[in-house]
N, C-alpha and C positions, 0 to 999 in steps of 0.2 A: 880546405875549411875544417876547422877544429870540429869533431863529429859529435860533442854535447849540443851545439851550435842550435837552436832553436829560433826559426823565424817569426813565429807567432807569439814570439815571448816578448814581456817588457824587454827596453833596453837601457843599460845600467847609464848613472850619469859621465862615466868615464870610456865610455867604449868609443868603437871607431865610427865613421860616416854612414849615418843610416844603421846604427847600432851592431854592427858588423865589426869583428875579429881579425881580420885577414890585414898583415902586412903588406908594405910594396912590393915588397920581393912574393907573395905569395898571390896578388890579386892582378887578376887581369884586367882591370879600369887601375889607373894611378889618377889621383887629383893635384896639381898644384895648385895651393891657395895662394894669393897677392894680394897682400893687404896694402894695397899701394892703390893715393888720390891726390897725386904733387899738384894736378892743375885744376882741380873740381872749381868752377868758376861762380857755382850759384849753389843747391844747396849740397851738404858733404854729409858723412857717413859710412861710403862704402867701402873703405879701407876695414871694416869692421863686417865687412858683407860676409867673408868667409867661414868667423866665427859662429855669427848668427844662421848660416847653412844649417854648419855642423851640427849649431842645438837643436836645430830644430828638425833635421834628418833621421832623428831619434824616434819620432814620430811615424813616419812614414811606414805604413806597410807595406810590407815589402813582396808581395804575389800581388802581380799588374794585370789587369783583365788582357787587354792586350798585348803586353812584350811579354808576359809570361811572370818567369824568375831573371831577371836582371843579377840579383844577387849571388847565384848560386856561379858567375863567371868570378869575383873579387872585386867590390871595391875598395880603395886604402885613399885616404886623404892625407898627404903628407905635412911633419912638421910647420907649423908657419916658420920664415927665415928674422931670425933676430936681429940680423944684420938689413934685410928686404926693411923692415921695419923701423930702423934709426934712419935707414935714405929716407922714407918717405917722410919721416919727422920732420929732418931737416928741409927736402926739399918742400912742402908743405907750407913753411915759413918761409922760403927764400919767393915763393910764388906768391906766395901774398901780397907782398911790395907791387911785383908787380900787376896783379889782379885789380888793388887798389887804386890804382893808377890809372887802370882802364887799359891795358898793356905798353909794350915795350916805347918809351920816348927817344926818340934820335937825341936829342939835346940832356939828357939824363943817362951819364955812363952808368951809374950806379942800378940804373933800372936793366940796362943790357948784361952788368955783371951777376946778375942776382940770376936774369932766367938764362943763361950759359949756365951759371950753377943747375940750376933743375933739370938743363937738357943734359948734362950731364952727367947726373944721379940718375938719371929716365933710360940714358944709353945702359948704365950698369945694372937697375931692375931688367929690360929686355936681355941682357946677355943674360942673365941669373934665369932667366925664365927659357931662353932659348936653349942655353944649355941644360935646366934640367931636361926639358920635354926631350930633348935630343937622347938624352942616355939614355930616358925611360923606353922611346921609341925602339932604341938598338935593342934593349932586352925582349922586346917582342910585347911591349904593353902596347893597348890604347890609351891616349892622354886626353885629359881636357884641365881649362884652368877656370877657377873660383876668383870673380876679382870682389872687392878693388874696383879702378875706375875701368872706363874701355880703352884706355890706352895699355892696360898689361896685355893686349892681345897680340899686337906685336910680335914678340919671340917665338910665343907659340904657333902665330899662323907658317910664321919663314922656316921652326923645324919641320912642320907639315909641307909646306912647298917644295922643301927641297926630298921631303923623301917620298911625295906624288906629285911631281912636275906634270903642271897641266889640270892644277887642284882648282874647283870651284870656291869660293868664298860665301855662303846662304847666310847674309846678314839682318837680323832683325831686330829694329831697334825704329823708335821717331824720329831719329836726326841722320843726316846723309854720312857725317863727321869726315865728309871732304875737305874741311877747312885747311890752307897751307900756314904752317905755326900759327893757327891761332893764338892772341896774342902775345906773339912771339915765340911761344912754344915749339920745338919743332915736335916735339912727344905729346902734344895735345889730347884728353881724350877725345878733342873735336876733331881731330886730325887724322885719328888710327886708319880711318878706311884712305884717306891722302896718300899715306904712307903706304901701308899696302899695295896700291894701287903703283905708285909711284917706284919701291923700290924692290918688290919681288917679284921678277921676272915669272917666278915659278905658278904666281895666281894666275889662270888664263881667266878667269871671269867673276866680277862681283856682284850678287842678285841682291838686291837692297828689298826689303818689304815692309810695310807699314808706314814709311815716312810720313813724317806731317808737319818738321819745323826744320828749315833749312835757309840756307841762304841764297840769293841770284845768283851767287857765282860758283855754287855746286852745286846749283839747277841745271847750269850750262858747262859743268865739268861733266856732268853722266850724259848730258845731250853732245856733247865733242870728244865722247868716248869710244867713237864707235863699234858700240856695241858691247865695250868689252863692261862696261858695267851698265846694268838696268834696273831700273827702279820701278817701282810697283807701289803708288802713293794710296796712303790710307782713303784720301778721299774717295780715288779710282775703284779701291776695291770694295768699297762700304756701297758706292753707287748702283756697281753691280750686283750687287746683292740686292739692291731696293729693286735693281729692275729685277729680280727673280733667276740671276746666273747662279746656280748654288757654288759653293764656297768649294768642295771637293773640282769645281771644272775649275776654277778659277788657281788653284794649286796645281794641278797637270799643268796649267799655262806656265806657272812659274818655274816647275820642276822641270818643264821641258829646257829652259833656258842653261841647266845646271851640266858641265862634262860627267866621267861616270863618276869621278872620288870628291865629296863634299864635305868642305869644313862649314861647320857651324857655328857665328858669332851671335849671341843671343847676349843682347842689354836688356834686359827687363824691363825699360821702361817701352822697347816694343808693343808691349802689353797696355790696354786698359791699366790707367795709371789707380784704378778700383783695388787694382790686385799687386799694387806695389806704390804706395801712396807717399812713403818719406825715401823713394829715389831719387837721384841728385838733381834731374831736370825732366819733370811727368809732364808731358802734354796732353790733354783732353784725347779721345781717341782710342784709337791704337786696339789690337787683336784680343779677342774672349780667350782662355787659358785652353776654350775646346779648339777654334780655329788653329792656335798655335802647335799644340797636338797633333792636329788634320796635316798640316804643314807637312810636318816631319814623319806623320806615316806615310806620306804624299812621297816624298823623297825614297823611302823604303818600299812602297809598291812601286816605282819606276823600275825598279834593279839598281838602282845606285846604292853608293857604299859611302857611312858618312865616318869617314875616316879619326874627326878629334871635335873638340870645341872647346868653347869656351862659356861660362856666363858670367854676366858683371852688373853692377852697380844696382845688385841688392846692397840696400840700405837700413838697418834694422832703425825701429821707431826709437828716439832718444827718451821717448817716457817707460821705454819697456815692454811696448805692445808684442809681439810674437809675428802679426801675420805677415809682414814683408818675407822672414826669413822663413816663412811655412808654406808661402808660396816658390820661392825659391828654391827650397829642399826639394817639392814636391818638383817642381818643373826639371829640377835637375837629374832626379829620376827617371820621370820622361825620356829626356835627352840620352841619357846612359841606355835606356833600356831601347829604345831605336838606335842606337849606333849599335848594340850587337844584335839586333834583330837584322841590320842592313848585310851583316857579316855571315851570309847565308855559310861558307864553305866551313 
């Protein structure tokens, strides 16, 4: 760290994440930003979620009553990709057709050519993402990625599997996003956990929390899983709270479910959509910013290690408001400073 460097200083409007100095090559946290929402089906924005982090991380003080100095390890948010950003233009457009439409028609080739177009632009965003996380990994960073929708998580969770075979998945978010291509999509971001689940050998278990809007048929995909994915519905866990289970027992139940290395998928609209209100699809509900916290020091008092993450579909307010991305800086903090708090060695 440049040794002018002042924490408690303003932070200029050009600096790095969280008003911080440090390059990739010199910070131990790397960020991937994804501005990528090919299939956002209701409302959009988060393709823009990354930028609005960044502004608003400029804010953030940076000495954490709990994880300490987070900072004083590096973090670097890297370039957004110019190229990540004409895919998602295009495929953006070409998903529209079929969005419009209510999804893919058997009797409308035109509507199958359009989302084969997005599936795959959505292949090339996931390799762009797998392979950066991948190199960052090899240098001896820890990664997480900034979306965009929840389908950028993708890449990043498979270069975690493959370099902790036997990786946990701690997902939270309102929707189960089991869905298989949704409509038609096979990259959905209604799909990411489908997928996951589906084609990385290397996740041995998916902990879902908060859910509250799903569909029958990935009600009874986590009930025909046995076991390997569990859910933990907002209603269940708000109930037990009324009956007087505090919320710290009720995280031990969850954490116990986790192997020892855990990645982190954090949607924001997990959250009380209070504290994230122009997200792409808010459901009534969903965890206080302290539960969500409890959470993940829940995971770091077990002795688990939470290896990478992600967070997605912060959506900045289209009139200019500030607090979606002020919540999102702030939580992404959080997340940073318990991933190295977990890294006891």
């Amino acid at each position: 760290m440049a040794t002018h460097f002042d924490p408690s200083a303003a932070s200029s409007p050009d600096s790095g994440i969280f008003g911080l100095p440090h390059t990739p090559d010199e910070a131990h946290v790397v960020l991937v930003p994804v501005p990528f929402e090919a299939t956002t089906s209701y409302g959009g924005g988060t393709s823009d979620g990354p930028q609005a982090v960044l502004e608003a991380s400029r804010q953030v003080d940076l000495f954490d009553v709990e994880t300490g100095r987070p900072y004083e390890r590096g973090i670097a948010l890297l370039p957004e990709s110019e190229e990540l950003r004409a895919w998602n233009t295009r495929a953006k457009e070409r998903a529209q057709l079929v969005i419009e439409a209510g999804g893919v028609k058997p009797d409308q080739p035109q509507l199958r050519e359009a989302a084969a177009e997005v599936n795959a632009l959505c292949e090339k965003m996931n390799g762009l993402v797998y392979r950066t996380t991948k190199h960052w990994l090899e240098q001896g960073k820890r990664v997480g990625a900034v979306g965009g929708d929840h389908s950028i998580s993708f890449g990043i969770i498979q270069a975690h599997a493959e370099k902790y075979p036997g990786l946990g998945v701690l997902h939270l978010d309102a929707h189960a996003d089991l869905r298989d291509a949704f409509e038609g999509f096979t990259w959905s971001h209604a799909s990411i956990m489908f997928n996951v689940a589906q084609r990385l050998p290397g996740v041995k278990s998916l902990v879902q929390v908060a859910l509250r809007d799903m569909s029958q048929e990935e009600h009874q995909y986590i009930e025909r899983s046995n076991g390997r994915v569990r859910a933990f519905f907002d209603a269940t866990l708000q109930q037990k709270q009324f009956d007087g289970l505090p919320w710290n027992r009720q995280v031990d139940e969850i954490v116990s479910l986790l192997p020892e290395h855990v990645y982190l998928s954090f949607d924001i609209d997990g959250l009380d959509p209070v504290l994230c209100p122009h997200t792409g699809t808010p459901v009534p509900g969903g965890l206080s910013f302290a539960q969500a916290n409890a959470l993940l020091a829940g995971v770091v008092r077990s002795g688990r290690t939470l290896v990478g993450f992600d967070l997605t579909e912060v959506a900045p307010d289209p009139d200019g408001g500030e607090w979606d991305g002020n919540v999102g800086a702030r939580l992404l903090y959080k997340m940073i400073g318990w991933m190295l708090k977990s890294q006891r060695a």
